[in-house]
C-alpha positions as CSV (number, residue, x, y, z in Angstrom):
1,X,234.7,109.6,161.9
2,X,238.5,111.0,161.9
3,X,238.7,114.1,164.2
4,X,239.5,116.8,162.0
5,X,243.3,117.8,162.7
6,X,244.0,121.8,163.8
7,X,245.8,123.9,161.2
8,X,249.4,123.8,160.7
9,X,250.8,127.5,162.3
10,X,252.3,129.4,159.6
11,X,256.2,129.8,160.5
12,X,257.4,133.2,159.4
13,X,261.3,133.0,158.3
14,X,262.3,136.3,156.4
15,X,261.4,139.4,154.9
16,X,263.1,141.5,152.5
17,X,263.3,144.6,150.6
18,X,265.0,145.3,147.9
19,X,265.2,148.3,145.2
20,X,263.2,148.3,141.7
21,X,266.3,147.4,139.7
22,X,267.6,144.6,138.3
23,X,271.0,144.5,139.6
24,X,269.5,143.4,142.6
25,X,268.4,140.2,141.4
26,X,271.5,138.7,143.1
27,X,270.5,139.9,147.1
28,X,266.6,138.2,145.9
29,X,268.8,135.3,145.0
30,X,270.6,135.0,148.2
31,X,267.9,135.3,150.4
32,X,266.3,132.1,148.9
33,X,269.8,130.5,149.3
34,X,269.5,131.0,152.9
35,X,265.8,129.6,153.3
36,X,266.7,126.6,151.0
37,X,269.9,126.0,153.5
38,X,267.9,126.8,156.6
39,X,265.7,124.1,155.5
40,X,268.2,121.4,154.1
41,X,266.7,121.5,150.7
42,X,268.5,119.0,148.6
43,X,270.6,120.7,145.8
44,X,267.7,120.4,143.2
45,X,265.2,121.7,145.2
46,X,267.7,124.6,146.9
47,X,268.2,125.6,142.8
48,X,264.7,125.1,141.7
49,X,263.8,127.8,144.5
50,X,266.6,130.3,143.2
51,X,265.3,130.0,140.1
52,X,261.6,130.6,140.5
53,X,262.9,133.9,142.8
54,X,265.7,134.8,140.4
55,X,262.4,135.3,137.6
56,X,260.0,136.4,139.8
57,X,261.9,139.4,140.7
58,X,263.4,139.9,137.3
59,X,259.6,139.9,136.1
60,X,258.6,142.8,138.7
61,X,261.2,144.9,137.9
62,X,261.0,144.9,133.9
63,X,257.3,144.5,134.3
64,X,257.2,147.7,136.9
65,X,256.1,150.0,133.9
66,X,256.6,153.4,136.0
67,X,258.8,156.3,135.1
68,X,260.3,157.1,138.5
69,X,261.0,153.9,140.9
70,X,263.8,155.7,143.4
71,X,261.5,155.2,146.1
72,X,259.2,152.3,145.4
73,X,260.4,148.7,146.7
74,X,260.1,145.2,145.8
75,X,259.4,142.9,148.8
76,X,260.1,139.1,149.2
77,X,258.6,137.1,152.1
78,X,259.2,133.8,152.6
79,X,257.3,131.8,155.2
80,X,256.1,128.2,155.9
81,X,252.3,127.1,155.6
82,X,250.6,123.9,155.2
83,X,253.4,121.9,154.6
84,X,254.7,124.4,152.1
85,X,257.2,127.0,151.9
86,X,255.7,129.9,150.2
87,X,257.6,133.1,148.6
88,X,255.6,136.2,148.2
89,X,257.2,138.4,145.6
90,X,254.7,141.6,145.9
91,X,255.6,145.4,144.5
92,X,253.6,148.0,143.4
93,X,253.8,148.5,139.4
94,X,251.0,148.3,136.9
95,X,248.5,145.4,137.4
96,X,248.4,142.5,134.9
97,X,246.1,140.1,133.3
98,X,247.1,136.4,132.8
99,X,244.7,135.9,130.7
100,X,246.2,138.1,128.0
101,X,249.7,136.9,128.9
102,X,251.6,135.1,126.0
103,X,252.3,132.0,127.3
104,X,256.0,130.0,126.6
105,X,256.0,126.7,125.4
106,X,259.6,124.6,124.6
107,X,259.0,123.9,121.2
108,X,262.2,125.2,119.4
109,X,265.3,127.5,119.9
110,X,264.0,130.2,118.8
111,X,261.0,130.0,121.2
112,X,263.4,131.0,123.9
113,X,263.3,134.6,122.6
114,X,259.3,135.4,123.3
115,X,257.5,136.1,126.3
116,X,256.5,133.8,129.0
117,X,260.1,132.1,129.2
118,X,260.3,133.1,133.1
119,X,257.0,132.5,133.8
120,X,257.4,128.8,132.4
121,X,260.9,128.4,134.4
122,X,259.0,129.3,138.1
123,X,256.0,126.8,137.1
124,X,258.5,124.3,136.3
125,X,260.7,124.6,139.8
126,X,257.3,124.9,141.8
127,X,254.3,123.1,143.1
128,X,252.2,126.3,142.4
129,X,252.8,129.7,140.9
130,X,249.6,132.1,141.7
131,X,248.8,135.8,140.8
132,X,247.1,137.8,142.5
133,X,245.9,141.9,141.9
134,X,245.6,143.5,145.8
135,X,244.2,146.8,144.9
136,X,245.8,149.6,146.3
137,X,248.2,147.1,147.7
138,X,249.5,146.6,144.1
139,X,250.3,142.6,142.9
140,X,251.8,140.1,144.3
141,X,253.3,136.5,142.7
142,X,252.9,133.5,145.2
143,X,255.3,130.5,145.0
144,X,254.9,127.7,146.3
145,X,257.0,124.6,146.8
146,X,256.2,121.7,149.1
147,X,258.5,120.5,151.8
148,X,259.0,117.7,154.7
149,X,258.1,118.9,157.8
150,X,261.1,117.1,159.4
151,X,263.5,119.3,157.6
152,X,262.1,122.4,159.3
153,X,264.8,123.4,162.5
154,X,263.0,122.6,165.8
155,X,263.7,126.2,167.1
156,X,261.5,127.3,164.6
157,X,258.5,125.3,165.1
158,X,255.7,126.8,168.2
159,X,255.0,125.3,171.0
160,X,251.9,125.6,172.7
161,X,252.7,126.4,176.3
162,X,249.9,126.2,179.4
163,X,249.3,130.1,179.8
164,X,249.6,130.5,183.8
165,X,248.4,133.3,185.1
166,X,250.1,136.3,186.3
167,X,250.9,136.6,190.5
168,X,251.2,140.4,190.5
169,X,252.6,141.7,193.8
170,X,250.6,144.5,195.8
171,X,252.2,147.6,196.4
172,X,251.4,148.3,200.6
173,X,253.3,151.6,200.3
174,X,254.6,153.7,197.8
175,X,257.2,156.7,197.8
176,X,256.5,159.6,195.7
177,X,258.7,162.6,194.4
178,X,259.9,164.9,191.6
179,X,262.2,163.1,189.8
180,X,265.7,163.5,189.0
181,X,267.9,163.5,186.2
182,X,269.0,159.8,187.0
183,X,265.6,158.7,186.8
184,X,264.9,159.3,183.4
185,X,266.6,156.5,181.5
186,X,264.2,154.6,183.8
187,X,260.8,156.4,182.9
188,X,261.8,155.7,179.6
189,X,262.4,152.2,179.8
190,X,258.9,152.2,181.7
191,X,256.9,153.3,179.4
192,X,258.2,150.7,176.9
193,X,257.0,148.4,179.0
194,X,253.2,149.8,179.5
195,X,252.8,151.3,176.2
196,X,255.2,149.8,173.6
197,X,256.5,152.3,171.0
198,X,252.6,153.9,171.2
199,X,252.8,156.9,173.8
200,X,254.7,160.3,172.7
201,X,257.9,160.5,171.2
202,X,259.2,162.6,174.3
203,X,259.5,159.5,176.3
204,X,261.5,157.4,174.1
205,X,263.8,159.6,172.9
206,X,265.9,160.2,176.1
207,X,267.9,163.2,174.7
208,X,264.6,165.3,174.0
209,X,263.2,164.3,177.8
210,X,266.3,165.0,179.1
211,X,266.2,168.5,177.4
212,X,262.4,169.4,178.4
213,X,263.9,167.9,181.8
214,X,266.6,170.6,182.1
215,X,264.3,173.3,181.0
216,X,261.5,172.7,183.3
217,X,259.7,172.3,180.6
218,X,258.6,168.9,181.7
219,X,258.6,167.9,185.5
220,X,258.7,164.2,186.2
221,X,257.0,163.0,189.0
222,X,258.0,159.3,190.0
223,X,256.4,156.6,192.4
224,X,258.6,153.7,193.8
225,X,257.7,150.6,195.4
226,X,258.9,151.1,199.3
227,X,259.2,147.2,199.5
228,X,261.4,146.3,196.6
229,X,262.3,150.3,195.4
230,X,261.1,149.4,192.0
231,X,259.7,152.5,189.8
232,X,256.2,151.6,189.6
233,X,254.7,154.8,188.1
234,X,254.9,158.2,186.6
235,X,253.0,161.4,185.8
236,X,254.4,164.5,184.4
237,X,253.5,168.4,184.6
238,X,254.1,169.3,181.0
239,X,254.7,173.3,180.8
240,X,253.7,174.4,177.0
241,X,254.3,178.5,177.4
242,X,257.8,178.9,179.8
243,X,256.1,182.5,180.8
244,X,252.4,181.0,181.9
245,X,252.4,179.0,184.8
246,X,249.7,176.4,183.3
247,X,250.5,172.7,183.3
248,X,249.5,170.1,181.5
249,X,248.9,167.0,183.9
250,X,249.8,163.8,181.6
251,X,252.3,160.9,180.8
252,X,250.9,159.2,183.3
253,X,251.4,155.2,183.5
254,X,251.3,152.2,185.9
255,X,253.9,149.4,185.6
256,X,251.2,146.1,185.2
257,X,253.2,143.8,186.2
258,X,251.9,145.6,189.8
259,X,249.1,145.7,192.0
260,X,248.5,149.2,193.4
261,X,245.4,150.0,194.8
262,X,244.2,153.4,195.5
263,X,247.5,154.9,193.5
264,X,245.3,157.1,191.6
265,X,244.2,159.1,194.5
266,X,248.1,159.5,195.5
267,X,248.9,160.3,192.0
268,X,246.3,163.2,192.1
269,X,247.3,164.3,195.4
270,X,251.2,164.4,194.3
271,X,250.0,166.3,191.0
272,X,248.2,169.0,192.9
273,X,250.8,169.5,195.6
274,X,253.7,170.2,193.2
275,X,252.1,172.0,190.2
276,X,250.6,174.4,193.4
277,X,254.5,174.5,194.9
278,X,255.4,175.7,191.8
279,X,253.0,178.7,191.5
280,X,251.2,177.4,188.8
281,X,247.6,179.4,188.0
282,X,245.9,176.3,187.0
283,X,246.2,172.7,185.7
284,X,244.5,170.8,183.0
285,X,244.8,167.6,181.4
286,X,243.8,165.9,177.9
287,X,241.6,162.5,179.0
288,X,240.9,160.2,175.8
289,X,237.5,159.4,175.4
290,X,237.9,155.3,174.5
291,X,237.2,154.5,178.1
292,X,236.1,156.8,181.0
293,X,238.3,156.0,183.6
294,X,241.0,158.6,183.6
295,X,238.3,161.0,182.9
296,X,236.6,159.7,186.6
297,X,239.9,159.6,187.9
298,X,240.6,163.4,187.3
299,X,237.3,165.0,188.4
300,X,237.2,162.4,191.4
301,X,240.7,162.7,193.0
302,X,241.6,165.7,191.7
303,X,238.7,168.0,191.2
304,X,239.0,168.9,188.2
305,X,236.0,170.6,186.0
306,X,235.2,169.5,182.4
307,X,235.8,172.9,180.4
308,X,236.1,171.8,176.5
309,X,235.8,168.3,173.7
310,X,238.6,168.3,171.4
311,X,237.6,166.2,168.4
312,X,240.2,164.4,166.1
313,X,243.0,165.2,168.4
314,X,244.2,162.0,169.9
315,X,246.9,160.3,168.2
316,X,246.6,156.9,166.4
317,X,247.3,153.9,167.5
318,X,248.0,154.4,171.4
319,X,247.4,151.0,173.6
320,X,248.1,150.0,177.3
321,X,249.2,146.5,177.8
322,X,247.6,144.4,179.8
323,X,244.6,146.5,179.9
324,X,241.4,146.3,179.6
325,X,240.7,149.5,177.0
326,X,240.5,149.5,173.2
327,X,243.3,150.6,170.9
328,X,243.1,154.2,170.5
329,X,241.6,155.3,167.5
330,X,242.4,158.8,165.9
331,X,239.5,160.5,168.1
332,X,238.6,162.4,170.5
333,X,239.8,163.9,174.4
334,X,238.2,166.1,177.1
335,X,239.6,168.7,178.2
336,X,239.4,169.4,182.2
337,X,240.7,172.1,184.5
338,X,241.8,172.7,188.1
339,X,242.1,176.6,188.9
340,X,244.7,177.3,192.1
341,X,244.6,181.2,190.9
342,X,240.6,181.6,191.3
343,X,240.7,186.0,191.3
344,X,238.1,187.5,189.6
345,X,238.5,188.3,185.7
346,X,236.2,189.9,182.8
347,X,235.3,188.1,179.8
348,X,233.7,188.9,176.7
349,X,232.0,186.3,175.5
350,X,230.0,185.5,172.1
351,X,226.5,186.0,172.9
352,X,225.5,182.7,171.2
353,X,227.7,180.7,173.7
354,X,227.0,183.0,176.8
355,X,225.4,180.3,178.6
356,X,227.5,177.7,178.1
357,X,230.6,179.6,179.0
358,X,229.0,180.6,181.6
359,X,228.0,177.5,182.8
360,X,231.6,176.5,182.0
361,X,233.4,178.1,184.7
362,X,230.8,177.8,187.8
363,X,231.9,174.1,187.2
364,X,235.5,175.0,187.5
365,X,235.0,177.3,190.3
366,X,237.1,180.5,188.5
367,X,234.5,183.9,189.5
368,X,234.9,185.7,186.4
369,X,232.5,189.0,185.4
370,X,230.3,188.5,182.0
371,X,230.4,191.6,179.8
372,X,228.2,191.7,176.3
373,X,229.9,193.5,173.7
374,X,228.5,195.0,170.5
375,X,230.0,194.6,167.4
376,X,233.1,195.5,168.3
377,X,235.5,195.8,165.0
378,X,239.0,195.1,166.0
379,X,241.4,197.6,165.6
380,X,245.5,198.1,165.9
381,X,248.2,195.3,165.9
382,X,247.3,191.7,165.6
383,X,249.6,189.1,166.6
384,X,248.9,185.0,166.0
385,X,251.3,181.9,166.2
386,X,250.8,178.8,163.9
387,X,252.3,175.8,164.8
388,X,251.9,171.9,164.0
389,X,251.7,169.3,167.2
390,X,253.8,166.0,166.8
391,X,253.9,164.2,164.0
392,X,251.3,161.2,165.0
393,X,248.7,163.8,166.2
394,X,248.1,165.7,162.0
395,X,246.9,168.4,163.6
396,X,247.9,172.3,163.9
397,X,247.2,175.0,166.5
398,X,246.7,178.7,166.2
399,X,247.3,181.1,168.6
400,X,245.8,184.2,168.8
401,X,247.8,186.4,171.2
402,X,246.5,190.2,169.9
403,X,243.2,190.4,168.3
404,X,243.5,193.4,165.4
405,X,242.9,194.7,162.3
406,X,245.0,191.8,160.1
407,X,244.0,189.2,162.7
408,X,241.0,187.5,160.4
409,X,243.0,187.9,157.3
410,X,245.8,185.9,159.0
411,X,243.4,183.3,160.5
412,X,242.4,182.8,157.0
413,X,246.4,182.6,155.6
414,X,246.9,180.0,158.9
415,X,243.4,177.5,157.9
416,X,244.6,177.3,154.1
417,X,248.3,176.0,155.6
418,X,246.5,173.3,157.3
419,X,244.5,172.8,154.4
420,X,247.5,172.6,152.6
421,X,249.5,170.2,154.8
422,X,246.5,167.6,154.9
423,X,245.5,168.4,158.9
424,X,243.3,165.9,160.1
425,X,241.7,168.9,162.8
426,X,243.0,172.3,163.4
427,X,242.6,174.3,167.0
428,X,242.3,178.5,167.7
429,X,242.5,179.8,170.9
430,X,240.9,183.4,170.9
431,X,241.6,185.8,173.9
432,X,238.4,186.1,176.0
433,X,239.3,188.9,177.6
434,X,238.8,191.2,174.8
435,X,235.7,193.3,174.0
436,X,236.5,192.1,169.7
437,X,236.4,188.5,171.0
438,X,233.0,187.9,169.9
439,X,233.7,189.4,166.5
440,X,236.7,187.2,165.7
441,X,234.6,184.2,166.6
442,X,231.6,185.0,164.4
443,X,233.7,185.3,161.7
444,X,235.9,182.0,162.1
445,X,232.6,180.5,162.7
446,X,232.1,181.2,158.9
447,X,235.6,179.9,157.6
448,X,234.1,176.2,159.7
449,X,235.5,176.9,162.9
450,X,233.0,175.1,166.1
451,X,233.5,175.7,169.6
452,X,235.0,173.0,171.5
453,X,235.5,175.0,175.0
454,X,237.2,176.8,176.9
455,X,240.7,177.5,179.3
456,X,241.3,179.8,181.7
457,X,245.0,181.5,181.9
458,X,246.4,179.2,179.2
459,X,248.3,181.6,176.8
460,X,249.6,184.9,178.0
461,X,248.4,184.7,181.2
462,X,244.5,185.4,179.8
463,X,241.5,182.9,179.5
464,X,240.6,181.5,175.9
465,X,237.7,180.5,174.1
466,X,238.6,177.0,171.9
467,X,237.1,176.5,168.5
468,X,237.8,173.3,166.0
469,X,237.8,172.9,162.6
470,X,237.8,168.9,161.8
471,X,238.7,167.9,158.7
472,X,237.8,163.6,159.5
473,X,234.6,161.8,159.9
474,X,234.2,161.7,163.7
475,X,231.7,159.1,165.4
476,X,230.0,160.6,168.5
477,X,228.8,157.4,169.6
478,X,232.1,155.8,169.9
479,X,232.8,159.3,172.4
480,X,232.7,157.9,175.8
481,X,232.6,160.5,179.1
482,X,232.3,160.7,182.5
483,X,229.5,162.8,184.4
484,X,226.5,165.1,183.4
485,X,228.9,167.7,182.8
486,X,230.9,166.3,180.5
487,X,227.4,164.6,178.7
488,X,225.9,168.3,178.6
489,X,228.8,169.8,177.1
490,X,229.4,167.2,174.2
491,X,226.1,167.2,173.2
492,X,226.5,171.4,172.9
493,X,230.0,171.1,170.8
494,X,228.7,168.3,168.6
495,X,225.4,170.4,167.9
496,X,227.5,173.3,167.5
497,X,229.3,171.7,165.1
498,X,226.7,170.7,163.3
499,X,225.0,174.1,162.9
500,X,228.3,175.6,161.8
501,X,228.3,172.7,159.0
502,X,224.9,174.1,157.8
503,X,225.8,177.6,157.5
């Protein structure tokens, strides 16, 4: 019995896009000059292919059948399968059926005139001309012409190399500090190399970081290999209100190619030592919930209490190489908090979430004084900020920074903007040291607002209560955490959302 042989790799060679129109039936042209030259084609063969493109594209764009093509494309792919070079020729115009296609057939001159003439010509110059109908993903014509695999350049064949693995060098001692303005080029270029182009935008776009840098806005903090002086690492106290010494403890990355045992705890211990050198109140973080180990990482080495679930929040998309954690689906973080300012406050909490709140900050250590409040209707000047978060994220915060008479009303005006603009979640923070808090969060309770936590000193100095509205299915099995704490108080926000749901 002959072993059966493994499948030919399919060799990709070009991709192009061109504009629905037909005067650029030349460039279509001139790609599949290139491919026939690149792979020797004789000259019949090199003009049978130009053909077959030259009325493939020519069909697409007469056959588009939409008003306005300024910004639709046509694209061409050419690549090498099976012992055959296919051309894909796929766009996005109205779906056809060659069934009901008039079909050409050389029978006299004046058969040149009807339809089918280019469809004839591309079955002629091919092996195989296929149709296919993708959907959403519009149609696509698939030529095919067969071709000797010795004509195919050597450099673009694969080679199937032993994989060896990895001899990572271990990191005996590592220098930490705040970085400086020469270092950043090199954070940049780091994260590249742990994350591709999937962290934030701030870290590849050198100007911006550079900018945050100069404002203190963002506070590098860098880790070197003693041994070889390599940068190894970073984390970065991220500084959202200039006025409010809060930080956001983040950006943090390991180069792979590294062994570094026990950096964690040294990253923790750095992180706590400068935000508290800076005079910061507090310090929280945003821990994605696709694996658990940054979330141990936080409350283990640095102490830090859960205090709220975010749902929908994290961005699309975002991957560490060489690690062993799941690509990060648009999902979920938890919120935790480390308190250096731990003086006594008064809060006014909703009755409903008294407990939990409650609850809430004996795990973060912060003594604060719980007052009930009646219905307390605000009154005077209301002030609230509405703002989007980077691009990737789709989602939208508001701030409420005065709770008063107009402040429902422009809650209300803020939720139908992010209603307008397609927000996958949207975010209010509600000043808890108010006697109308619990009145503001009834009420946004009603417009589908859920609690998601809460954050001491994070806006204007004074502790807030967080509620969610989430506009995208969200999958609390696939919500992994660390600890009881964090298990107790997802359970509460996803039954809290729930019951808003139902009222």
């Amino acid at each position: 019995m002959q072993a059966e042989q493994p499948a030919s790799p399919k060799i990709f060679l070009l991709t192009t896009e061109l504009p629905v129109n037909l005067l650029m039936t030349r460039n279509a042209v001139c790609a599949a000059t290139q491919i026939a030259e690149l792979l020797s084609f004789t000259e019949k063969n090199k003009y049978d292919l130009e053909v077959a493109v030259e009325e493939g594209f020519s069909n697409a764009v007469q056959h588009f059948s939409k008003e306005s093509v300024e910004e639709e494309r046509i694209y061409i792919e050419f690549t090498i399968e099976e012992g055959y070079l296919v051309t894909s020729i796929r766009e996005n115009g109205i779906p056809f059926d060659m069934n009901e296609s008039e079909r050409f057939t050389p029978e006299t001159l004046e058969s040149m005139e009807r339809p089918g003439l280019g469809t004839f010509l591309m079955e002629q110059s091919m092996d195989s001309v296929e149709y296919f109908v993708h959907g959403r993903d519009g149609k696509e014509t698939r030529l095919k012409k067969r071709i000797n695999n010795t004509t195919i350049p050597e450099q673009l064949v694969p080679t199937k190399t032993r994989r060896r693995s990895k001899i990572r060098p271990t990191v005996k001692e590592s220098i930490s500090r705040k970085a400086t303005k020469s270092d950043l080029p090199e954070i940049c270029r780091l994260a590249w190399k742990c994350y591709g182009y999937t962290q934030e935008e701030l870290l590849y776009n050198l100007d911006l970081l550079t900018e945050k840098f100069e404002e203190g806005l963002v506070v590098p903090i860098v880790t070197f290999d003693a041994d070889s002086g390599n940068l190894i690492a970073h984390q970065a106290l991220k500084y959202h209100d200039p006025i409010t010494r809060v930080s956001e403890l983040g950006l943090a990355f390991i180069d792979p190619s590294y062994r570094c045992p026990n950096l964690s705890k040294k990253f923790a211990a750095d992180a706590l030592r400068i935000a508290e050198s800076h005079g910061d109140k507090g310090m929280f973080d945003c821990s994605v919930t696709t694996h658990i180990y940054s979330q141990r990482a936080i409350q283990d080495y640095v102490g830090s209490g859960p205090c709220g679930v975010m749902l929908a929040i994290a961005a699309t998309g975002m991957e560490a190489k060489e690690l062993t954690t799941t690509k990060q689906e648009k999902g979920t973080i938890v919120n935790h908090y480390y308190a250096f300012d731990r003086s006594i406050g008064t809060i006014y909490p909703p009755l409903h979430h008294k407990d939990m709140i409650t609850k809430i900050y004996k795990w973060l250590k912060v003594p604060r004084n719980i007052e009930e409040s009646a219905d307390c209707t605000p009154a005077g000047e209301s002030g609230i900020s509405v703002f989007p978060l980077p691009n990737e994220l789709n989602v939208s915060f508001i701030v409420v920074h005065k709770i008063g008479e107009e402040t429902l009303g422009s809650v209300q005006s803020g939720l139908r903007q992010c209603k307008s603009e397609h927000r996958d979640a949207v975010y209010i923070f509600i000043p808890l040291g108010v006697a109308s808090s619990p009145y503001l969060v009834e009420n946004c309770e009603k417009l589908g607002f859920s609690f998601a936590g809460i954050m001491p000193h994070i806006h204007d100095g004074d502790d807030r209560i967080i509620l969610q509205w989430v506009n995208i299915s969200i999958d609390p099995a696939k919500i992994k955490v660390y600890g009881a704490k964090s298990a107790e108080l997802l359970s509460y926000i996803i039954s809290e959302k729930e019951r808003v749901e139902g009222l």
